[in-house]
N, C-alpha and C positions, 0 to 999 in steps of 0.2 A: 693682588697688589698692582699699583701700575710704576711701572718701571721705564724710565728713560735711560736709555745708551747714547753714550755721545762718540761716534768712531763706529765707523764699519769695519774695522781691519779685519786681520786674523782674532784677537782676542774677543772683541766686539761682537762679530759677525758668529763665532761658535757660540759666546755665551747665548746669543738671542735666537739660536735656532733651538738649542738647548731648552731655553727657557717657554718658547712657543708651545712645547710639549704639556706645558705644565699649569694649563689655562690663567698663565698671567697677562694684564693686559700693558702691552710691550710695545717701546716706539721706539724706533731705531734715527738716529739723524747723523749727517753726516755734510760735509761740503760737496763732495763727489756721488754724484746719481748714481755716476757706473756701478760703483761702490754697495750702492743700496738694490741695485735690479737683483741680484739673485737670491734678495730675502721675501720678493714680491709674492711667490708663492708658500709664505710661510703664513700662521696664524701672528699676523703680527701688522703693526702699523710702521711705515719712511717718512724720513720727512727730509729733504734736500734744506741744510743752514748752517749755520756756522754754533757750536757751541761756544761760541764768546762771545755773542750778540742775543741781547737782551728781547728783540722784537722778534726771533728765532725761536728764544726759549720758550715766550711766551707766549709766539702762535700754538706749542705744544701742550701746553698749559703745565709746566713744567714745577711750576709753586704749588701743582695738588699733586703732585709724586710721590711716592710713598722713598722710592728709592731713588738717585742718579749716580750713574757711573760713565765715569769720564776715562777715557781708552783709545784714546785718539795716539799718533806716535808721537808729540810734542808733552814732555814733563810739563812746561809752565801752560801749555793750552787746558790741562785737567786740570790743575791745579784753581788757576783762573778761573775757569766754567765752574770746578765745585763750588766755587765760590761765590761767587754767581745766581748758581743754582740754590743754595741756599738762601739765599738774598730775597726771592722771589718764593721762598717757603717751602722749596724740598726737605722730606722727613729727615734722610739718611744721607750721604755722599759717598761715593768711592774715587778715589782716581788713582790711577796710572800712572808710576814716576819711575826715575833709575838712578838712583841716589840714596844709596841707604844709610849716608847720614839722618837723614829725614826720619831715621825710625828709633833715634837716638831721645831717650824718655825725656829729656829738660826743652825738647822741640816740642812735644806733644801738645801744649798747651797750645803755641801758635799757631799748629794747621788746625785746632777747636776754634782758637777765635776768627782765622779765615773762616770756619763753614765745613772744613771738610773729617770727615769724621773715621775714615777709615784710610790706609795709604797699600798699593800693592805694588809690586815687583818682584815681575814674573820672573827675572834670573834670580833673583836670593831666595823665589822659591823651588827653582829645578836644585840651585845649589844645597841646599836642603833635604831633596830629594834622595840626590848622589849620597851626600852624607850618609844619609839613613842606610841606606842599601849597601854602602860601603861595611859599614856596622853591622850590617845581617846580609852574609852575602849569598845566602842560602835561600833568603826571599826575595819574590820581583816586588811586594805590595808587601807599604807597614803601615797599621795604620790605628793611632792610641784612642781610644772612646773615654768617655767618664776619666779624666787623666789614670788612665793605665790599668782602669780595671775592668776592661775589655779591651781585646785585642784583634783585629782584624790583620790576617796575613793571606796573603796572595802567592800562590805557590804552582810552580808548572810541575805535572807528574811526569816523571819517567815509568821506566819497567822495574826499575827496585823499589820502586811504593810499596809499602805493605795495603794500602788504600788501594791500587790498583785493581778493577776489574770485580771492587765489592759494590753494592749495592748498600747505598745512605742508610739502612737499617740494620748494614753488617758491620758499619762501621766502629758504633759503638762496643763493639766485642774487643776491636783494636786497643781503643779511649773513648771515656766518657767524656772526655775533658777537650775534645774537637767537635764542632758543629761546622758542615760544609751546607754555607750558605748558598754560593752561586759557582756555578761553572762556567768558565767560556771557551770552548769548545768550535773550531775553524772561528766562525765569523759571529754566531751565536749565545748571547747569553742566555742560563738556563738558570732560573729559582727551581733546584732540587726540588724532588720528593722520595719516599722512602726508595719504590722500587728503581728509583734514578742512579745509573751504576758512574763512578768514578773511570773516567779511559785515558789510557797514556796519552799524551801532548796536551790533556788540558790543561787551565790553568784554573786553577781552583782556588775559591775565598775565604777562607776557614776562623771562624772565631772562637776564642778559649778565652781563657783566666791569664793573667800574669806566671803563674805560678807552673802552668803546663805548655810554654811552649815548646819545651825540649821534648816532649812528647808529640806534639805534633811535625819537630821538626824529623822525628825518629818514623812516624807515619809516612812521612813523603818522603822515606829514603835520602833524606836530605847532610849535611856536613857541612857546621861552621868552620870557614877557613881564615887566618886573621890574614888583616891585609896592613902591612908596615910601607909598603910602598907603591908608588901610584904614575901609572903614565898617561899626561891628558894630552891630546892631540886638537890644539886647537886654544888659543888664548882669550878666548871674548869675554865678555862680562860675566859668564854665570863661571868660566873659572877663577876667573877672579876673587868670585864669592867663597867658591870652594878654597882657595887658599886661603880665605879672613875664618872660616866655617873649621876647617882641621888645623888650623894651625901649622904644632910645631911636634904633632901625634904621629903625621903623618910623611914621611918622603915624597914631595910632587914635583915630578919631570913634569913640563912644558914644551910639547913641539909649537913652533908657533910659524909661517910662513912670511908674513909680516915682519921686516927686518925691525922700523921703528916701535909696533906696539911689542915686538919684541926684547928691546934694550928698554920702554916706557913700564915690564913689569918686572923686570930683571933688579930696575932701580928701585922701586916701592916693595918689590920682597924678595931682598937678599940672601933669605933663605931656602927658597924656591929656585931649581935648576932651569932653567931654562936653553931651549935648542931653536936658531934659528933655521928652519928647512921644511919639505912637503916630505910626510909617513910616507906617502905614497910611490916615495924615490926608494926604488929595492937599496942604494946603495944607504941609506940614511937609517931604513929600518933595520936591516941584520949588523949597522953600527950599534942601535941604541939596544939590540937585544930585545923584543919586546917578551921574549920567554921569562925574562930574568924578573918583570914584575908582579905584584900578587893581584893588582887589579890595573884596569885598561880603560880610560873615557874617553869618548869620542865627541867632541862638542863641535864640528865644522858646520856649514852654513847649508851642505848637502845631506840630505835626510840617509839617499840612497848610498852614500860613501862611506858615511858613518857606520851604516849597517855591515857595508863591504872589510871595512878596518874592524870592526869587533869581530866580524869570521875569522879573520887573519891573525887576530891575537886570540882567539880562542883555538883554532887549529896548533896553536902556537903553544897550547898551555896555561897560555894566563887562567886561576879560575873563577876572576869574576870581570864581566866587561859591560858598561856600557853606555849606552846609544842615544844620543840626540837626533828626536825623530819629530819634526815640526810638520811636517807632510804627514795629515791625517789619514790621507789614504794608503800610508805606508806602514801602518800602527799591527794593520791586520799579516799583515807581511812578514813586519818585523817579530811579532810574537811568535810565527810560527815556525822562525828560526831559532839556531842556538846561541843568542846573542845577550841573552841575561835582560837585565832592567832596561827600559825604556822609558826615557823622561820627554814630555811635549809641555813647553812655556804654555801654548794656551792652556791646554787642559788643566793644568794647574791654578794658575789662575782664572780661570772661570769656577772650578770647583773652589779655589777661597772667594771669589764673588757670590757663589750660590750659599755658601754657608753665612754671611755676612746677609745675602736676603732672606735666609728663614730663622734667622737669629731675631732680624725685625716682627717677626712672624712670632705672635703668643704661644700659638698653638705646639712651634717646635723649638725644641733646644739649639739644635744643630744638623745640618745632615753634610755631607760632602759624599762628593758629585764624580765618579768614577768616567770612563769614556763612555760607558752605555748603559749605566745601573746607578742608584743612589742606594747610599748608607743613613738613615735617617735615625736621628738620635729624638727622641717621643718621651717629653714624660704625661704619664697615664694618670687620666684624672677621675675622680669618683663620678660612678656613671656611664661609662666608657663600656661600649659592646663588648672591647675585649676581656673586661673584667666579668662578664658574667658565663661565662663557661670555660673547660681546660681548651689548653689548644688546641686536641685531636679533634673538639668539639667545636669549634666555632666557626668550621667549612669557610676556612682561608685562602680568597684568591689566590690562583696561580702565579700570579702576578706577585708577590712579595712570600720573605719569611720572618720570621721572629729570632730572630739567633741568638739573644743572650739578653739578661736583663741587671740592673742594679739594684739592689733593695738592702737599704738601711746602710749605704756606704760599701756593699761587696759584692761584687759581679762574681753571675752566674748564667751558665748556659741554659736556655727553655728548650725543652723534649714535648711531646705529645700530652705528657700531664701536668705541663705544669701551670698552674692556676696564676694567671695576673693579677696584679693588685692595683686598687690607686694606689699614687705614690712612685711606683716601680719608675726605672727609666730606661726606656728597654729601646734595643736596635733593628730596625727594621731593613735588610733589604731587598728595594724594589727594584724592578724593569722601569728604564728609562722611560718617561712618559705617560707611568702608572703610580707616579704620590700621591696624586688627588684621589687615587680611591683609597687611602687609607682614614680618609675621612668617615668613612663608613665605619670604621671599627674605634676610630680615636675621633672624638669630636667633643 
């Protein structure tokens, strides 16, 4: 595919290193050069111009694109450029916005007749995120395939796993009804194999059926706790979300340091508590208690702070907290403490940009795009190498696994026998950087 990016930023700049792995042919453009130097050594083309000028777009050749996405920090400047970019006969569009009015269905019509075909923002999708993990506080990673009839969950071991310390071929004596797909382990991702043993602090990707999570939650030693009430430190946009997102389910405190955007949310949700002060003032914290809540979000502007205040309320008790960590290079950090979920604005949104570019893509249904591994959702056509032998037989890269497949409307786990079909829609996954070899088996 060739794909143009318009914005270097944060969101930009990870999709496209991202996406360089993945022999697409990728141009990045931007107004600021500086911006662009440190993608110079990637598989990939810069281009110094402005996405809202037409003699820009079209030195890029921007009208034979398969895909553009607009990610620049200005709502109307993606908006515009999609539009733009369409103009000049890109296939697909994305942009970047922070108004989620915009995603309100009697608008849909209008960003189709601008040009622009898909809309993302990246706080309604951390907001989302929290949500989710709120709901299952026992998982870091939830994640529904074929609407819900496969499941991917991500889960950190302790020492009461019963998983602990077995080997992927013992597992099954536990349940048959969990497949540990990938392990991430200090800094490394691992595609298991049988004799690949399970070790305390990993964080494990396990997929099942609907119908056996509570079995897998009972494998990782794990305890749904409900959470009635909720303290978020930090008032910015994705809590925002979070209060449109829980509504009136849930009790949310508000620390907020900001005295005006503090009284500016106090007024639009009156039923939201709100505190104006910094957590970090001992006198402020042992006022609000943070013992006394079931869950703890940290959403400030420091990656490393946030990390610091979910220790604080997990020392505390709280049992589920967590952390807005936009510093990638804090990701590896932050998992290896006890600080529960971690939510990153890009990563999320580049993982729904990648799913939006293999959506365009015949060959694949869907995949979404983890920090260092892809989930690829594949339906299997007649013909297809993986249909002609089981899977113990088809001497399958290291490089992915098969974890579960759909067939006839009912998800089910794949084992070493189990035969593929056309038709099937099965989950593959892979090491970052290694989709393109699944061509060899799906094609």
């Amino acid at each position: 595919m060739r794909i143009v990016i318009a914005g270097a930023g944060e969101v930009g700049t990870h999709l496209a290193k991202m996406l360089s792995d993945e022999e697409q042919d990728i141009i990045v453009m931007d107004v600021d050069n500086k911006k662009l130097e440190p993608l110079e050594n990637y598989n990939l083309l810069t281009h110094q111009g402005s996405a809202i000028s037409f003699s820009d777009l079209n030195a890029i050749k921007t009208g034979a694109c398969d895909l553009f996405i607009a990610v620049t920090k200005s709502e109307a400047r993606n908006i515009l450029s999609c539009s733009m970019a369409k103009r000049l006969g890109a296939r697909k569009t994305v942009a970047r916005i922070d108004n989620d009015e915009f995603f309100n269905a009697k608008w849909r019509e209008h960003f189709t007749t601008l040009g622009i075909d898909h809309l993302i923002y990246p706080e309604m999708l951390a907001a989302k995120e929290i949500s989710s993990a709120l709901k299952r506080t026992w998982a870091r990673n939830w994640f529904e395939l074929f609407d819900g009839e496969l499941i991917v969950v991500g889960v950190k071991i302790r020492n009461n796993a019963r998983i602990v310390g077995k080997m992927l071929k013992e597992v099954s004596d536990i349940s048959q009804y969990l497949h540990v797909s990938a392990i991430k382990r200090n800094r490394e991702i691992i595609i298991p194999r049988g004799d690949d043993r399970v070790m305390e602090n990993d964080i494990v990707y396990i997929a099942t059926t609907r119908d056996h999570i509570d079995e897998v939650r009972d494998a990782c030693g794990k305890i749904q706790t409900p959470v009635d009430n909720v303290l978020v430190v930090g008032g910015n946009d994705i809590a925002e979300q979070l209060i449109k997102r829980l509504g009136k389910s849930v009790d949310i405190k508000i620390i907020e340091s900001d005295e005006a955007r503090c009284e500016e949310l106090a007024q639009r949700y009156p039923n939201c508590k709100l505190v104006q002060g910094d957590f970090r003032d001992s006198e402020l914290s042992e006022e609000e208690s943070v013992s006394y809540y079931d869950a703890f979000v940290a959403l400030g502007e420091n990656s490393a702070v946030n990390m610091m205040e979910c220790m604080i309320a997990k020392t505390n008790g709280v049992p589920k907290t967590i952390a807005q960590v936009e510093d990638i290079q804090f990701i590896y950090e932050a998992e290896a403490l006890n600080i529960g979920t971690i939510v990153n604005k890009k990563l999320l949104a580049s993982s729904r940009i990648y799913q939006i570019m293999l959506d365009a893509d015949e060959d694949n249904a869907r995949c979404l795009a983890l920090a260092d591994a892809e989930v690829a959702e594949i339906i299997v056509k007649e013909g297809d190498r993986v249909t002609k032998a089981t899977v113990k037989d088809l001497k399958l890269s290291r490089d992915f696994t098969i974890a579960g497949l759909v067939r006839d409307g009912e998800g089910q786990l794949v084992n070493g026998n189990t035969q593929i079909q056309a038709g099937d829609h099965v989950v593959v996954f892979c090491l970052q950087g290694a989709i393109h070899k699944l061509d060899k088996y799906f094609s």
